[in-house]
PyMOL CGO cylinders between C-alpha atoms (Angstrom):
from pymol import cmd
from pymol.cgo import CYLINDER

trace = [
    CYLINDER, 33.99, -4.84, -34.40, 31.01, -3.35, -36.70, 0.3, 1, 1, 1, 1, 1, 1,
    CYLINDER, 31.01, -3.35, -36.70, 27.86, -4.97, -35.38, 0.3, 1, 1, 1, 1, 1, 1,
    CYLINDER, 27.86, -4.97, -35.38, 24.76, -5.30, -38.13, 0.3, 1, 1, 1, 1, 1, 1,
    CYLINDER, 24.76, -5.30, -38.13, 22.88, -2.87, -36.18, 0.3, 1, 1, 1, 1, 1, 1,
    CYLINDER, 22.88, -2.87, -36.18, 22.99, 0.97, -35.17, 0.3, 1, 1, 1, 1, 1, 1,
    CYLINDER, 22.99, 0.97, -35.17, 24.27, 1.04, -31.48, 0.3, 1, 1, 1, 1, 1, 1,
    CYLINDER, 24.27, 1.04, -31.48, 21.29, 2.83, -30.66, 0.3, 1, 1, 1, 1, 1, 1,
    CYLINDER, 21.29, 2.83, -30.66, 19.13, -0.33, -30.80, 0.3, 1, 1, 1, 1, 1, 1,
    CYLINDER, 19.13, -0.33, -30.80, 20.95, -2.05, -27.53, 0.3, 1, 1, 1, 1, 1, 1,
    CYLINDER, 20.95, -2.05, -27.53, 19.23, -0.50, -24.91, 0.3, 1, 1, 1, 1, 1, 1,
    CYLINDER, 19.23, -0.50, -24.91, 16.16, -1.74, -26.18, 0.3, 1, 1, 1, 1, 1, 1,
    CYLINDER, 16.16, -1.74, -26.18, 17.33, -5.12, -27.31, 0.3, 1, 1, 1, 1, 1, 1,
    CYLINDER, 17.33, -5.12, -27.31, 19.78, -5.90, -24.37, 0.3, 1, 1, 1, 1, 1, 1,
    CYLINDER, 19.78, -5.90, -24.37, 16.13, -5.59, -21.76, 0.3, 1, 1, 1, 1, 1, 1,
    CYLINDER, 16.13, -5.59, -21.76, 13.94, -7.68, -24.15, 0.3, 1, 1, 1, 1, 1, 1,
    CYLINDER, 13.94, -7.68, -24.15, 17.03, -10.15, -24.37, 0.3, 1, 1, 1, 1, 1, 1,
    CYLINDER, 17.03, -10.15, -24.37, 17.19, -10.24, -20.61, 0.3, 1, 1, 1, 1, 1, 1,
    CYLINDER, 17.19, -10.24, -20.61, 13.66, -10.66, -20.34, 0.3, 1, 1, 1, 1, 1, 1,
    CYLINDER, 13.66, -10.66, -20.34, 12.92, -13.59, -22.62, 0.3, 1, 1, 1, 1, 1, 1,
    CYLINDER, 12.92, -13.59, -22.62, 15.81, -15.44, -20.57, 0.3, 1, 1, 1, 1, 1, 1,
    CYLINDER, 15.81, -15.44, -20.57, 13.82, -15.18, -17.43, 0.3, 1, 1, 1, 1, 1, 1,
    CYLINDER, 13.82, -15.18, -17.43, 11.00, -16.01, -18.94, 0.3, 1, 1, 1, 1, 1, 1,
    CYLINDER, 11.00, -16.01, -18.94, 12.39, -19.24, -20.55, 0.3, 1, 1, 1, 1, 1, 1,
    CYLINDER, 12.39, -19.24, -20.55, 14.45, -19.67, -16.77, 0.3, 1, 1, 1, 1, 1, 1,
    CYLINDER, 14.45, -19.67, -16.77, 11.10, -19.45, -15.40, 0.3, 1, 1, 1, 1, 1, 1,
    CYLINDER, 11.10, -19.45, -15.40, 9.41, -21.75, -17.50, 0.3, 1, 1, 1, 1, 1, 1,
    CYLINDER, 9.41, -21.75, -17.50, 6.80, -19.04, -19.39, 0.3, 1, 1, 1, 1, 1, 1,
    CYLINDER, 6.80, -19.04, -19.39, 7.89, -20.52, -23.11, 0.3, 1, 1, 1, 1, 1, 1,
    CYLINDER, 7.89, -20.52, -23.11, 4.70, -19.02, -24.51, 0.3, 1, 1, 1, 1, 1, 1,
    CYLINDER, 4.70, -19.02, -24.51, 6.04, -15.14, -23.25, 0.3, 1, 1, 1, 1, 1, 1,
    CYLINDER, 6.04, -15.14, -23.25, 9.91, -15.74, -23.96, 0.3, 1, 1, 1, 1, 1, 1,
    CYLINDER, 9.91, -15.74, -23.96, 8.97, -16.86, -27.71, 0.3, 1, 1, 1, 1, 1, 1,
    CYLINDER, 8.97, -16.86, -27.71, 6.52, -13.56, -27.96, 0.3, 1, 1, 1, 1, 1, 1,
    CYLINDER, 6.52, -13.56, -27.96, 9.53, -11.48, -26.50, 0.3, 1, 1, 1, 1, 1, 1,
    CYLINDER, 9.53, -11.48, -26.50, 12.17, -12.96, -28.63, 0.3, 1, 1, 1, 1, 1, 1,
    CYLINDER, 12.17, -12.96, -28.63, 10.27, -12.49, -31.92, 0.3, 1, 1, 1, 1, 1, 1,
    CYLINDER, 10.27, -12.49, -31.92, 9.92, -8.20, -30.39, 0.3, 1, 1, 1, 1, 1, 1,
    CYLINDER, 9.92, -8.20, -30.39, 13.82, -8.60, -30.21, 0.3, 1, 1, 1, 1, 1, 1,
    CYLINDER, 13.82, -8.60, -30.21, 14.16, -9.95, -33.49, 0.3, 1, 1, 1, 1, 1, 1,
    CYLINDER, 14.16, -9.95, -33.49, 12.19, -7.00, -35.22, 0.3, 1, 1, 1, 1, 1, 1,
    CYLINDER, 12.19, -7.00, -35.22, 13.97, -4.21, -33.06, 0.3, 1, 1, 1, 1, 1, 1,
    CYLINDER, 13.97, -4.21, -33.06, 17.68, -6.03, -34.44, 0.3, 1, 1, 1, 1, 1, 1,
    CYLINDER, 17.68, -6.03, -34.44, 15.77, -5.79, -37.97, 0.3, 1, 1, 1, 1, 1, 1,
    CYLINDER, 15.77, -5.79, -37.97, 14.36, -2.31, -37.60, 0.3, 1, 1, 1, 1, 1, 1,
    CYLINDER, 14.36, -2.31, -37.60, 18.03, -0.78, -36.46, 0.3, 1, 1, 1, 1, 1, 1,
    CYLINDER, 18.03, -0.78, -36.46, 19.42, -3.08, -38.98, 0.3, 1, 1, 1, 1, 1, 1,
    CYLINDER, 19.42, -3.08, -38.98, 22.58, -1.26, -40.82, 0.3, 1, 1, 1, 1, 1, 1,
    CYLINDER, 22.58, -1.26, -40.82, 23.62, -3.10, -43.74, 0.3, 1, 1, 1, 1, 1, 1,
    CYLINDER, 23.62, -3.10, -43.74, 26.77, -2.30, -45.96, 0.3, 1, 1, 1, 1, 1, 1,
    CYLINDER, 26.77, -2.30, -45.96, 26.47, 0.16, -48.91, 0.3, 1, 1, 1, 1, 1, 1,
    CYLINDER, 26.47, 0.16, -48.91, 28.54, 1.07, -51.88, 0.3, 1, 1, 1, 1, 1, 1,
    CYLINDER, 28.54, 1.07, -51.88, 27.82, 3.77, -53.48, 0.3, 1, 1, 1, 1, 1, 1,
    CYLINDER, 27.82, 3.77, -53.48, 28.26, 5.28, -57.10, 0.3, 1, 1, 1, 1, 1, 1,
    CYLINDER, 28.26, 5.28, -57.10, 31.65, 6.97, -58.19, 0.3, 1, 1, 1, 1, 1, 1,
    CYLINDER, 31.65, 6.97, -58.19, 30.84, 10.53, -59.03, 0.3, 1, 1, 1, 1, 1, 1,
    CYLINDER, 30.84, 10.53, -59.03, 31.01, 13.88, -58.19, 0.3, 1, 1, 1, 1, 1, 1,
    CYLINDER, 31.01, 13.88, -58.19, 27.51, 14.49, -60.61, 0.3, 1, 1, 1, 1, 1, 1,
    CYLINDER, 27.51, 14.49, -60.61, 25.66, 11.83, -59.03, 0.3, 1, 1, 1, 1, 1, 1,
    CYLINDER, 25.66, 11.83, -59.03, 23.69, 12.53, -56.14, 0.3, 1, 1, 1, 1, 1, 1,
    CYLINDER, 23.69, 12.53, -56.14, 22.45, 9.38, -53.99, 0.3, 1, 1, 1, 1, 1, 1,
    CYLINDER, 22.45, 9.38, -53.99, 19.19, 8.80, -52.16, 0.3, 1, 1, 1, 1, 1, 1,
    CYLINDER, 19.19, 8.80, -52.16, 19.77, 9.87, -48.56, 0.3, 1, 1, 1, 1, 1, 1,
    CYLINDER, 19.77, 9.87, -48.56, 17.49, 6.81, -47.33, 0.3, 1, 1, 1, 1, 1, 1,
    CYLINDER, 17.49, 6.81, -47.33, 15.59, 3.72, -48.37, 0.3, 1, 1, 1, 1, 1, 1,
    CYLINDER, 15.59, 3.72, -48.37, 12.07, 4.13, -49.22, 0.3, 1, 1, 1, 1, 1, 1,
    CYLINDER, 12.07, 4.13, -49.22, 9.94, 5.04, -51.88, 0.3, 1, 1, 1, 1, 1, 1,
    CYLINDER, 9.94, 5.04, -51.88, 9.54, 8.32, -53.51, 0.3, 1, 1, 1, 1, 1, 1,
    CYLINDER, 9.54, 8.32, -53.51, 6.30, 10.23, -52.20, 0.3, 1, 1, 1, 1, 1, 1,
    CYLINDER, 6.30, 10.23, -52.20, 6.75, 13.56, -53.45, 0.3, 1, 1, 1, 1, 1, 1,
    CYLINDER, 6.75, 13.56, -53.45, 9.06, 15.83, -56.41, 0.3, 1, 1, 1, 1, 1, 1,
    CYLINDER, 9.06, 15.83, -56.41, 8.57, 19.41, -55.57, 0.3, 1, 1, 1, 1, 1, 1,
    CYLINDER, 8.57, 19.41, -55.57, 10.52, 21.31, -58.56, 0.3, 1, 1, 1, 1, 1, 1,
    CYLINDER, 10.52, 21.31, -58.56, 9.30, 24.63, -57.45, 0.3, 1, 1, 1, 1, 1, 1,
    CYLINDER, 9.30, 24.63, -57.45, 10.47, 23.97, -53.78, 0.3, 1, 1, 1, 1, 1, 1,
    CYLINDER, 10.47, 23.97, -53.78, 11.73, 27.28, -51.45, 0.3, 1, 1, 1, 1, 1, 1,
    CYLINDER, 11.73, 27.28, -51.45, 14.61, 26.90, -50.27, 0.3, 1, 1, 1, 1, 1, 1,
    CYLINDER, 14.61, 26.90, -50.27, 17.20, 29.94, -48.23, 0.3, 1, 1, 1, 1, 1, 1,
    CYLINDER, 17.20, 29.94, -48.23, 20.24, 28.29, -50.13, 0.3, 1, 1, 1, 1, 1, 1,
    CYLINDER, 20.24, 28.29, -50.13, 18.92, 28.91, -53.69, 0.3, 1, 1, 1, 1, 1, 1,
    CYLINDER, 18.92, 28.91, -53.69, 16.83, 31.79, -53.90, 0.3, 1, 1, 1, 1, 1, 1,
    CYLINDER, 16.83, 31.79, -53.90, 17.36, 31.09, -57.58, 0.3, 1, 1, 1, 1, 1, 1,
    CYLINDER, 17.36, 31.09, -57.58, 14.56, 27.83, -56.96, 0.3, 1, 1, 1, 1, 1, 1,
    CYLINDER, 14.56, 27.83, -56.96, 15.55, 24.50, -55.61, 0.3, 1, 1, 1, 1, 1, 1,
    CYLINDER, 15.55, 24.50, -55.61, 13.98, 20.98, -55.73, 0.3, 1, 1, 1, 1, 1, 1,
    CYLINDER, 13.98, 20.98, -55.73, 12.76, 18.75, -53.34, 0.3, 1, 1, 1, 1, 1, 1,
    CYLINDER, 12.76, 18.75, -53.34, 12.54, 14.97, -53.55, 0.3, 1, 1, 1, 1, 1, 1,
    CYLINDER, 12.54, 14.97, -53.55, 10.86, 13.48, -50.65, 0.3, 1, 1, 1, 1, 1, 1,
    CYLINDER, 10.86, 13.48, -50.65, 10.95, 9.86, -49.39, 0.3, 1, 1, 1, 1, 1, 1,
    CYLINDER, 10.95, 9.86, -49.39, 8.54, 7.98, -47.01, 0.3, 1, 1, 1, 1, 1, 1,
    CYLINDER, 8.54, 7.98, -47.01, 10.24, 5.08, -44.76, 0.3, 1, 1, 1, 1, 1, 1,
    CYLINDER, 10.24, 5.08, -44.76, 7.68, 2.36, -43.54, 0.3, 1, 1, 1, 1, 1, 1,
    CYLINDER, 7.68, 2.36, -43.54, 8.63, 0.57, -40.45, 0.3, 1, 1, 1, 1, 1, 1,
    CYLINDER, 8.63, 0.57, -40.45, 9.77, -2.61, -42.92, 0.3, 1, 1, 1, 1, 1, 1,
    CYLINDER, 9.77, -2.61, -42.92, 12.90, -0.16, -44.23, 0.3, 1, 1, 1, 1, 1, 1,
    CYLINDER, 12.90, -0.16, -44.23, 16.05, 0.35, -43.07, 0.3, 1, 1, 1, 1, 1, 1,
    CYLINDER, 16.05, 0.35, -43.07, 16.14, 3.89, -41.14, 0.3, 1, 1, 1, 1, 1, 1,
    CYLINDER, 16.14, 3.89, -41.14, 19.54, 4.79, -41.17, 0.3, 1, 1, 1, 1, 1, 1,
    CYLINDER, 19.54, 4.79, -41.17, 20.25, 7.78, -43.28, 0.3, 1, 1, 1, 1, 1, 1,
    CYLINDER, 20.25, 7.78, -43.28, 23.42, 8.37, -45.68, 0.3, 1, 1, 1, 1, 1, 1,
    CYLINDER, 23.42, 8.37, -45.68, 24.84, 11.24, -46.50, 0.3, 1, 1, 1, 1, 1, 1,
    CYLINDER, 24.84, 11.24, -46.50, 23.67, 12.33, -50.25, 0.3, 1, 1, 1, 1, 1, 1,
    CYLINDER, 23.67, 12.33, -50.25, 26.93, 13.98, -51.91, 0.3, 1, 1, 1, 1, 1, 1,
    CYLINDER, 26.93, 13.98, -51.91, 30.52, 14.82, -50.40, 0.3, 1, 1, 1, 1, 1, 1,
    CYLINDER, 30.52, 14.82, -50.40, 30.63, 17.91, -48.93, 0.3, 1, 1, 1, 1, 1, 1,
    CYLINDER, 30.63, 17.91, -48.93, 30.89, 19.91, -45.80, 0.3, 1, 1, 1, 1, 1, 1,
    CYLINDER, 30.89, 19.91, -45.80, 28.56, 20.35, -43.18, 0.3, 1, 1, 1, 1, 1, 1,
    CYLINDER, 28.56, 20.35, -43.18, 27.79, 23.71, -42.46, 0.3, 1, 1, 1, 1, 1, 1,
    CYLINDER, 27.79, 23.71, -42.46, 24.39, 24.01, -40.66, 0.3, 1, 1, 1, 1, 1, 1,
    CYLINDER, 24.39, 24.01, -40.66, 22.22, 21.49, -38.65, 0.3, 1, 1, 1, 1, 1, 1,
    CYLINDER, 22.22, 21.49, -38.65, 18.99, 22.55, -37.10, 0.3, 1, 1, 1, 1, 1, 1,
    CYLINDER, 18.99, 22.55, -37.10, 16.76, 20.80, -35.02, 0.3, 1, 1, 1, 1, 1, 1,
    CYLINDER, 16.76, 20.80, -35.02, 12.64, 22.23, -34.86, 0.3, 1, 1, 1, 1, 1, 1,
    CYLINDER, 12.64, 22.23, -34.86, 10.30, 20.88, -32.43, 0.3, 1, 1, 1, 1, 1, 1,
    CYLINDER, 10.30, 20.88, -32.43, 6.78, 20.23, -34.00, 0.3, 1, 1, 1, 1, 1, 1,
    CYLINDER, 6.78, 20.23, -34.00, 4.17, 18.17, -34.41, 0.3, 1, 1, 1, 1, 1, 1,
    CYLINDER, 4.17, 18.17, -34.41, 3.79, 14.54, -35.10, 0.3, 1, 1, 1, 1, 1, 1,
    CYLINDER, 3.79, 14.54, -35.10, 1.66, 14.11, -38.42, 0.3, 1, 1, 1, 1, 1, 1,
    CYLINDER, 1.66, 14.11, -38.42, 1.57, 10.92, -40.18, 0.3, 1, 1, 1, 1, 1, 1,
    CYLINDER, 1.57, 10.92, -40.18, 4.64, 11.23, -42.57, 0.3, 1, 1, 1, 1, 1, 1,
    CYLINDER, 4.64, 11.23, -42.57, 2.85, 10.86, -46.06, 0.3, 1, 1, 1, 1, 1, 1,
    CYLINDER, 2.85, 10.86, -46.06, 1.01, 13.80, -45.26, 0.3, 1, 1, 1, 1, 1, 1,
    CYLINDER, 1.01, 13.80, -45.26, 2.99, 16.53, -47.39, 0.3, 1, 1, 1, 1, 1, 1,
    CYLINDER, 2.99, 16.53, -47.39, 2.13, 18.92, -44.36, 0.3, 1, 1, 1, 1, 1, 1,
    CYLINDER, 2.13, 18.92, -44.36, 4.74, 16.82, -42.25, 0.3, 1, 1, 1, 1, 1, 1,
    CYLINDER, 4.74, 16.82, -42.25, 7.71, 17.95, -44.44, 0.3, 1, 1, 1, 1, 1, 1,
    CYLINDER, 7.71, 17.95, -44.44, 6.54, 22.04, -42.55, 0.3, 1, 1, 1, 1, 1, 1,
    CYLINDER, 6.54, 22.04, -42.55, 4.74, 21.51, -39.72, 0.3, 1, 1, 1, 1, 1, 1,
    CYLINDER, 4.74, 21.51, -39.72, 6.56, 17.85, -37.97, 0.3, 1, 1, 1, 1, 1, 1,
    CYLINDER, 6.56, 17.85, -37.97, 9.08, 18.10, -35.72, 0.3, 1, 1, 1, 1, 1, 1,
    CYLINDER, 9.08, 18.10, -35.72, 12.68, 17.61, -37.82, 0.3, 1, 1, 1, 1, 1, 1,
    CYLINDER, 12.68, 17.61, -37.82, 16.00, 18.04, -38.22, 0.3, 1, 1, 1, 1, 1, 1,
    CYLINDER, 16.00, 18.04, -38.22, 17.77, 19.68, -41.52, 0.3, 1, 1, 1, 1, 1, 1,
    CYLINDER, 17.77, 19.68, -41.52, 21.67, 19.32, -42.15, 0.3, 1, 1, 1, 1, 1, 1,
    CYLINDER, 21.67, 19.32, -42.15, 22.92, 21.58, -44.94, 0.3, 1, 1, 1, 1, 1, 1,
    CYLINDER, 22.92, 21.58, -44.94, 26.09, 20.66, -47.03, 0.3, 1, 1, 1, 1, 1, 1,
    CYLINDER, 26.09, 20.66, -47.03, 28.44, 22.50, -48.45, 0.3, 1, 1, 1, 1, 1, 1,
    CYLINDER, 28.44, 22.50, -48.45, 28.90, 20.74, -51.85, 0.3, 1, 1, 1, 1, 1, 1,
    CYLINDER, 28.90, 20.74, -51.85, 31.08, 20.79, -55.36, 0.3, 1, 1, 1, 1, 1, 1,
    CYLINDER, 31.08, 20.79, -55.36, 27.29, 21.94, -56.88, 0.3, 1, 1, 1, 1, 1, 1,
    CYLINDER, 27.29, 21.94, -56.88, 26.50, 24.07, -54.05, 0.3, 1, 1, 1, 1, 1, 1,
    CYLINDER, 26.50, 24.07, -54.05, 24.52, 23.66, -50.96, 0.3, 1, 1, 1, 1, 1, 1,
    CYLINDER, 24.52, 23.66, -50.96, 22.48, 20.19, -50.79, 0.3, 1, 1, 1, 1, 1, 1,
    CYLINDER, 22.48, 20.19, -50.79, 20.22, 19.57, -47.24, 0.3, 1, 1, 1, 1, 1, 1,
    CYLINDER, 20.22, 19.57, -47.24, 18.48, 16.78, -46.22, 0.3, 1, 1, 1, 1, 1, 1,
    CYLINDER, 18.48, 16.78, -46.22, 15.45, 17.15, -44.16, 0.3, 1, 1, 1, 1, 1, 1,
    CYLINDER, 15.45, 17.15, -44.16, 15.22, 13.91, -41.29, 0.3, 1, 1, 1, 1, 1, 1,
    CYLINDER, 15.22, 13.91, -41.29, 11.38, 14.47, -40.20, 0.3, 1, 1, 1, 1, 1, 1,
    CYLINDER, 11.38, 14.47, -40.20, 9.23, 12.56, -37.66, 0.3, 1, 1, 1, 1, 1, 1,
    CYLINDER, 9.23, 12.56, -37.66, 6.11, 11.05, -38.21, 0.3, 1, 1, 1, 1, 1, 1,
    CYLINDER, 6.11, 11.05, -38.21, 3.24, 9.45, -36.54, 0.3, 1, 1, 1, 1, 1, 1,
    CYLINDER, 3.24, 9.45, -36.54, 4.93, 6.94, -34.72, 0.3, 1, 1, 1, 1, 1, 1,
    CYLINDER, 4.93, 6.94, -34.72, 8.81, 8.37, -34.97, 0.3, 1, 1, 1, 1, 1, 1,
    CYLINDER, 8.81, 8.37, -34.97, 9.03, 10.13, -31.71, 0.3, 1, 1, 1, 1, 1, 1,
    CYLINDER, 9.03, 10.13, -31.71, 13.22, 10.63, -31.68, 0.3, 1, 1, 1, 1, 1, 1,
    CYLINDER, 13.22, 10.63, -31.68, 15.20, 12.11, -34.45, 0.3, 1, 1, 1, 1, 1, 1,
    CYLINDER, 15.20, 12.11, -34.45, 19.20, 11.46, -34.24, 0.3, 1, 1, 1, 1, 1, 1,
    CYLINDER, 19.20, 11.46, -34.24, 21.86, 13.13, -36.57, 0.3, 1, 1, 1, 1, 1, 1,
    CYLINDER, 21.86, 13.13, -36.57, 25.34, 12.05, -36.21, 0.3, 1, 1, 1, 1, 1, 1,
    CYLINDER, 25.34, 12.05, -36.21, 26.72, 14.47, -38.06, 0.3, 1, 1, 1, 1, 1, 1,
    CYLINDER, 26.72, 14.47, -38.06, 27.79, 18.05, -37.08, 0.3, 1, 1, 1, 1, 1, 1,
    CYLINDER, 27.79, 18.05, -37.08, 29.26, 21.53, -38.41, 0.3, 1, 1, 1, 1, 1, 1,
    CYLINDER, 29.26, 21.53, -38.41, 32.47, 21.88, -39.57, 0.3, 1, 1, 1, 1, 1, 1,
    CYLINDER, 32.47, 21.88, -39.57, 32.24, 17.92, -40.29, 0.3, 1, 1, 1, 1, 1, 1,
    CYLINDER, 32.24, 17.92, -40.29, 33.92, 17.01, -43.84, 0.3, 1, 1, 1, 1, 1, 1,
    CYLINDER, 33.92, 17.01, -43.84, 31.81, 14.17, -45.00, 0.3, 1, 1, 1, 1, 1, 1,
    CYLINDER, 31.81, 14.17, -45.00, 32.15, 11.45, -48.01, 0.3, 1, 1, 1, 1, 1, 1,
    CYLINDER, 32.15, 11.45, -48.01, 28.55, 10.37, -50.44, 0.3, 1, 1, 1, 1, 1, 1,
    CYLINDER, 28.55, 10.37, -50.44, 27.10, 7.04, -48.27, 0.3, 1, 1, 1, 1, 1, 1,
    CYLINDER, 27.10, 7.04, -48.27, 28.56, 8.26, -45.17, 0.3, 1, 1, 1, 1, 1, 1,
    CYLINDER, 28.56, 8.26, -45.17, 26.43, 7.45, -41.95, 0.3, 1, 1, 1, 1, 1, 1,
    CYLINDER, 26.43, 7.45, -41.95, 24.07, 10.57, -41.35, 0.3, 1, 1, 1, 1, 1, 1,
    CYLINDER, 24.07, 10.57, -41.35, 21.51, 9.52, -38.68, 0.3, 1, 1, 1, 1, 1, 1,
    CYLINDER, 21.51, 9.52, -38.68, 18.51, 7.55, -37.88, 0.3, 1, 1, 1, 1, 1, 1,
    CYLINDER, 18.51, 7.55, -37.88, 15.02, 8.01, -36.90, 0.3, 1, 1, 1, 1, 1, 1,
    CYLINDER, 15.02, 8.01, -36.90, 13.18, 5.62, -34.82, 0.3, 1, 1, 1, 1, 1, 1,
    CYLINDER, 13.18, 5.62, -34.82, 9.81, 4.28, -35.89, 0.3, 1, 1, 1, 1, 1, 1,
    CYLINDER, 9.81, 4.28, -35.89, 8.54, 4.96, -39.07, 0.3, 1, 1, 1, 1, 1, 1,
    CYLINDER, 8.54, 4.96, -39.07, 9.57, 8.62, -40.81, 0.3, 1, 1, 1, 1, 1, 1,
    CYLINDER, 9.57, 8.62, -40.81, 10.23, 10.58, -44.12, 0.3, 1, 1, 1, 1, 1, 1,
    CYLINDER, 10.23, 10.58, -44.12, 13.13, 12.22, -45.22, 0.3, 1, 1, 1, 1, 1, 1,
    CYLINDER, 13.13, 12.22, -45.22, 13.65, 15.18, -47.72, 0.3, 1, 1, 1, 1, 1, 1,
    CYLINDER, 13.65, 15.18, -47.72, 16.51, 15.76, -50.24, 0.3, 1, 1, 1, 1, 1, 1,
    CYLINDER, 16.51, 15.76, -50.24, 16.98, 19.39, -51.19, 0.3, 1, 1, 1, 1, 1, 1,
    CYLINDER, 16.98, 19.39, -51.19, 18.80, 20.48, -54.35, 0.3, 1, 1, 1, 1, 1, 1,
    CYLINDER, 18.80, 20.48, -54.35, 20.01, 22.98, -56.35, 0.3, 1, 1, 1, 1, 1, 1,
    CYLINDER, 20.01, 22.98, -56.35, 17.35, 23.55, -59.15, 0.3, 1, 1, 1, 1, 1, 1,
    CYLINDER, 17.35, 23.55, -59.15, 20.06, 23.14, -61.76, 0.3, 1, 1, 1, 1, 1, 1,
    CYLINDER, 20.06, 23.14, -61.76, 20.21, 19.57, -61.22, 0.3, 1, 1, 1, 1, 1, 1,
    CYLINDER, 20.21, 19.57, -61.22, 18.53, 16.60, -63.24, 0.3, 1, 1, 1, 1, 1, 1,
    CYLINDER, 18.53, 16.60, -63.24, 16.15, 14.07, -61.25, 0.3, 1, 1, 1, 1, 1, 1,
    CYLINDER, 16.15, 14.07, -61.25, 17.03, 10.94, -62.17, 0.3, 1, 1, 1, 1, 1, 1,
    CYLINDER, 17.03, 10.94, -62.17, 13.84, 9.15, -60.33, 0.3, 1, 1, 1, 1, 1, 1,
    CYLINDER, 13.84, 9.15, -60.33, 10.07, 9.17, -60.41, 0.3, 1, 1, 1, 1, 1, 1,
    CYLINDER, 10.07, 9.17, -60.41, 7.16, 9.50, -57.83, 0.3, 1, 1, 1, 1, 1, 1,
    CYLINDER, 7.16, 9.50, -57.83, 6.58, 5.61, -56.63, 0.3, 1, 1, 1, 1, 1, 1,
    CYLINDER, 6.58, 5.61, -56.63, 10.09, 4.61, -57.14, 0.3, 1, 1, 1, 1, 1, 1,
    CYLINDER, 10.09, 4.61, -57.14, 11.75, 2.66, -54.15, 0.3, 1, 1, 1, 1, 1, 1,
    CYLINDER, 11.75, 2.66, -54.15, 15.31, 3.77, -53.59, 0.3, 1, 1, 1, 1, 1, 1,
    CYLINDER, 15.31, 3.77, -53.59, 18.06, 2.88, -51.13, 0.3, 1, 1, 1, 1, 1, 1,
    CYLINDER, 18.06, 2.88, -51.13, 20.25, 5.11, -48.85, 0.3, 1, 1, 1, 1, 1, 1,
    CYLINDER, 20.25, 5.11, -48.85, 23.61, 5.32, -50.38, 0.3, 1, 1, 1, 1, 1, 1,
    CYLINDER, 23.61, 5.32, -50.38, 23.06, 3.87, -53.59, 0.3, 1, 1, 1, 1, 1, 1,
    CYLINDER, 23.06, 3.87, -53.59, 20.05, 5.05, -55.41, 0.3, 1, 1, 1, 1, 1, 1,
    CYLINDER, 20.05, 5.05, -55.41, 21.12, 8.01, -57.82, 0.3, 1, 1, 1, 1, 1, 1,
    CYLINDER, 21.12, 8.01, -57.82, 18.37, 10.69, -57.37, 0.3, 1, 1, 1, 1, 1, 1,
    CYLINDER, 18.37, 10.69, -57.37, 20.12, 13.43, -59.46, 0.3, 1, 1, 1, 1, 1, 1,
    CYLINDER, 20.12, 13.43, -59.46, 23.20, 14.60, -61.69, 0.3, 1, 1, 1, 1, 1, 1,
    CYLINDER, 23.20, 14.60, -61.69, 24.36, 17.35, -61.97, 0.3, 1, 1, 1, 1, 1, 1,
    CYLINDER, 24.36, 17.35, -61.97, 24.38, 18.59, -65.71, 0.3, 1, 1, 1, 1, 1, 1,
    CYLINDER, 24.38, 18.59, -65.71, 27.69, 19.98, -66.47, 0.3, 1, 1, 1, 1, 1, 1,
    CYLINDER, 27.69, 19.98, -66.47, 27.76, 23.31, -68.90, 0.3, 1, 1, 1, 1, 1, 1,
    CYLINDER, 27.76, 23.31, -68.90, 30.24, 23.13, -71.85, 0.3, 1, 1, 1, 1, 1, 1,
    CYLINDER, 30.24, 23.13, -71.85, 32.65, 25.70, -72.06, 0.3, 1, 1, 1, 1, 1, 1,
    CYLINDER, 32.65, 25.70, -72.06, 33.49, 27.14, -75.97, 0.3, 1, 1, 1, 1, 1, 1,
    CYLINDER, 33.49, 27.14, -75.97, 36.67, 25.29, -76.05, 0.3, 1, 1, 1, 1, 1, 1,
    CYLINDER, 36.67, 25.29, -76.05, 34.78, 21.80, -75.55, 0.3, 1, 1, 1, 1, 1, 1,
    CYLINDER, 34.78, 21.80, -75.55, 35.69, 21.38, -72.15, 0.3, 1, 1, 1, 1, 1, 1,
    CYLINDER, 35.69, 21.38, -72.15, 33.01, 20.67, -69.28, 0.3, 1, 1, 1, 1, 1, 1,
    CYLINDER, 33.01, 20.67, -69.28, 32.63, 22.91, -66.26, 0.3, 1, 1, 1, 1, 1, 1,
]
cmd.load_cgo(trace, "trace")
């Protein structure tokens, strides 16, 4: 049975459950209500609604909810040393904060760096905070997405792994507590969204890919 929540949220619900019980059993109405409201916004932070994303090989979706913070188009990257782009996206604590897998592809490198714990607007976090990358192996070429901690977020998790053949809206990871997220592109690509714009994992296009045409009319 799919439950409306990532897994990873019982072990804090199923104590705070527990514990407004007893404190209802016990006659302490005033601390089970203040408990059961906690519960309520840990089911609603690790909330994992259904998405449906667009039909496409050329359209590239957001990897998370959130609103758009940053467009680097002169972004380095080790996959295009030919320039690649950067679209970053800040989660508050109000968005969902499971992460979806931009474009169908392959996974062929996750990497996980310790560092610091900067608030997540700061464009620093995105180089100095501690994060995890996963880099696909894509029909446009490689395409990463950067999970990154913030001020708050203190646990990164990535579901996915090498060697992994993944589908566009697929279930990536989560990070707990407030984060950003970076989406790394080939430079070839068109953005399709602006700086302020609130997107959601799965859905949102961020890009397409522009396809060249060939002499004899054909697309490539």
């Amino acid at each position: 049975m799919r439950l409306p929540f990532a897994r990873e949220a019982i072990p804090f619900a199923l104590p705070l459950a527990l514990l407004a019980l007893l404190f209802f059993a016990i006659c302490w109405g005033k601390s089970g209500w203040i408990t059961l409201a906690i519960l309520f916004f840990v089911l609603y932070f690790f909330r994992d609604p259904i998405r449906v994303s667009p039909v496409g090989d050329d359209l590239i979706v957001s990897p998370a909810d959130g609103k758009v913070c940053k467009i680097d188009t002169a972004y380095e990257s080790p996959d295009h040393p030919e320039g690649s782009i950067c679209i970053s996206i800040f989660l508050s604590i109000f968005n969902v904060h499971i992460q979806r897998v931009p474009l169908s592809g392959k996974v062929v490198r996750k990497h996980y760096n310790k560092g610091k714990f900067l608030a997540a607007w700061d464009h620093k976090a995105s180089l100095d905070n501690e994060q995890c990358i996963v880099a696909l192996d894509t029909k446009v070429g490689k395409v990463a997405v950067k999970q990154i901690a913030g001020l708050i977020a203190r646990r990164i998790i990535t579901w996915i792994n090498p060697g992994d053949e993944v589908q566009k809206g697929d279930r990536l990871g989560l990070i707990r507590f407030g984060s950003r997220v970076d989406l790394i592109l080939p430079g070839s690509v068109k953005i399709n969204c602006e700086v302020g714009d609130v997107v959601k994992g799965g859905e949102s296009i961020m890009a397409k890919v522009e396809h060249k045409v060939k002499g004899d009319g054909n697309t490539e």
